[in-house]
C-alpha positions as CSV (number, residue, x, y, z in Angstrom):
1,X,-109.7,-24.2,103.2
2,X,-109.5,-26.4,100.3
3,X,-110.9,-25.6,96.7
4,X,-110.9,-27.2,93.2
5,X,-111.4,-25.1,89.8
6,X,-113.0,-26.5,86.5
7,X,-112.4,-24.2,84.0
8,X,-114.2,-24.5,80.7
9,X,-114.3,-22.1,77.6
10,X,-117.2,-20.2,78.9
11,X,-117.7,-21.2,82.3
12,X,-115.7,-21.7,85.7
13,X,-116.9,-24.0,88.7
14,X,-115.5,-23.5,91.9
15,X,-115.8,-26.2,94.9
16,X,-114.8,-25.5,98.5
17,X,-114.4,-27.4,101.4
18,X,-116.9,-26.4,104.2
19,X,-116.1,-28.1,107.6
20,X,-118.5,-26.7,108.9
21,X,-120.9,-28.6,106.9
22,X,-118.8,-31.5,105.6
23,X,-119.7,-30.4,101.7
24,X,-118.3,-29.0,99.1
25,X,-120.1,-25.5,98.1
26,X,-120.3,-25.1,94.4
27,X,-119.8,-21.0,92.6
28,X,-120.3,-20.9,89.6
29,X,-118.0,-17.7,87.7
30,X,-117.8,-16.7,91.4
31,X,-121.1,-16.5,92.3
32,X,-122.8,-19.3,94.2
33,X,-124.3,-22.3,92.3
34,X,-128.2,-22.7,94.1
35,X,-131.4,-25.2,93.2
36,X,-134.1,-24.0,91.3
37,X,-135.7,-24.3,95.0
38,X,-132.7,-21.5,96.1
39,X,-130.5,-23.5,98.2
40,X,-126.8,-23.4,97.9
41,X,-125.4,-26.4,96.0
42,X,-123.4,-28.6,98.3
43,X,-122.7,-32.2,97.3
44,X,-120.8,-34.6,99.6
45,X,-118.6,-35.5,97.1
46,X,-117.7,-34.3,93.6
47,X,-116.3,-36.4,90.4
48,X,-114.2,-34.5,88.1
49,X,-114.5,-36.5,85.1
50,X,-111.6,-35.9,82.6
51,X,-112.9,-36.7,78.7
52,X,-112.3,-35.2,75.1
53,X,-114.8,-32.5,74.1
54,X,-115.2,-32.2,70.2
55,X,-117.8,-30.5,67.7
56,X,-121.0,-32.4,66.9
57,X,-123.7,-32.1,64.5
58,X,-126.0,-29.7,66.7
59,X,-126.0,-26.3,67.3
60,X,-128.1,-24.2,69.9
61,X,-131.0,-21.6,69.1
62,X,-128.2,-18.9,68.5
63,X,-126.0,-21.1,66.3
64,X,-123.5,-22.2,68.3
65,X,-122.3,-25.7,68.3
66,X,-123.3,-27.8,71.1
67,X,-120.0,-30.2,72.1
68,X,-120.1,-34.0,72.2
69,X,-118.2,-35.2,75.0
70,X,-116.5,-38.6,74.6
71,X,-117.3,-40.5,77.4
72,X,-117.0,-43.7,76.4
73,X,-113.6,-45.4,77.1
74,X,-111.1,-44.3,79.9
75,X,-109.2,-41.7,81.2
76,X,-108.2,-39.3,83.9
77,X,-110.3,-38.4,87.1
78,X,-110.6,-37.2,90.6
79,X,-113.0,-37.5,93.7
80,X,-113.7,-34.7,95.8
81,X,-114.7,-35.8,99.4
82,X,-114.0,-34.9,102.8
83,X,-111.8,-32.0,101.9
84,X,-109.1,-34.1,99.8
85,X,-108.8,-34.3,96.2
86,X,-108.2,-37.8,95.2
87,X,-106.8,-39.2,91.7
88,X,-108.7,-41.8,89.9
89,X,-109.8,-43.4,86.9
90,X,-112.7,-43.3,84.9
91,X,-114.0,-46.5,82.8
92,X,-116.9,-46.9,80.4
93,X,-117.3,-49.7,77.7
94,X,-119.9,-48.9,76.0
95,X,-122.5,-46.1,75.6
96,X,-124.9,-48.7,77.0
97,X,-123.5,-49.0,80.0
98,X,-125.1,-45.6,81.7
């Protein structure tokens, strides 16, 4: 059984490998990630998308700041699929770009 872990100040993702059904099941703090509809998240193939996090200018109804991720540029990355874990890189020149 293969898994990946994302860990982030106030959350954790967890994606394993199901044969069985050639996805990868997403948890969420250990519980299972599902669709407003119920269904278990299970994407083919996942991109972990490596990128600076830092303050910004907005904060949430409770005061907390809400993080701008810098995603513009390059950096570190990795695909999820078919079980394996595969190391790439991630390019963006300009905010335009999508």
């Amino acid at each position: 059984e293969s898994s990946h872990t994302v860990r982030y100040p106030s959350a954790r993702f967890t994606f394993t490998w199901s044969g069985s059904r050639d996805r990868w099941l997403v948890s969420m703090d250990g519980s299972p990630a599902r669709s407003a509809d119920g269904d278990r998240l299970a994407p083919a193939t996942v991109v972990v998308q490596h990128v600076k996090v830092r303050e910004s200018d907005f904060r949430d109804f409770r005061g907390s700041n809400s993080p701008y991720v810098e995603s513009v540029g390059s950096g570190r990355a990795e695909v999820l699929r078919d079980g394996r874990a595969y190391d790439a890189t991630w390019k963006r020149g300009a905010a335009e770009d999508g």
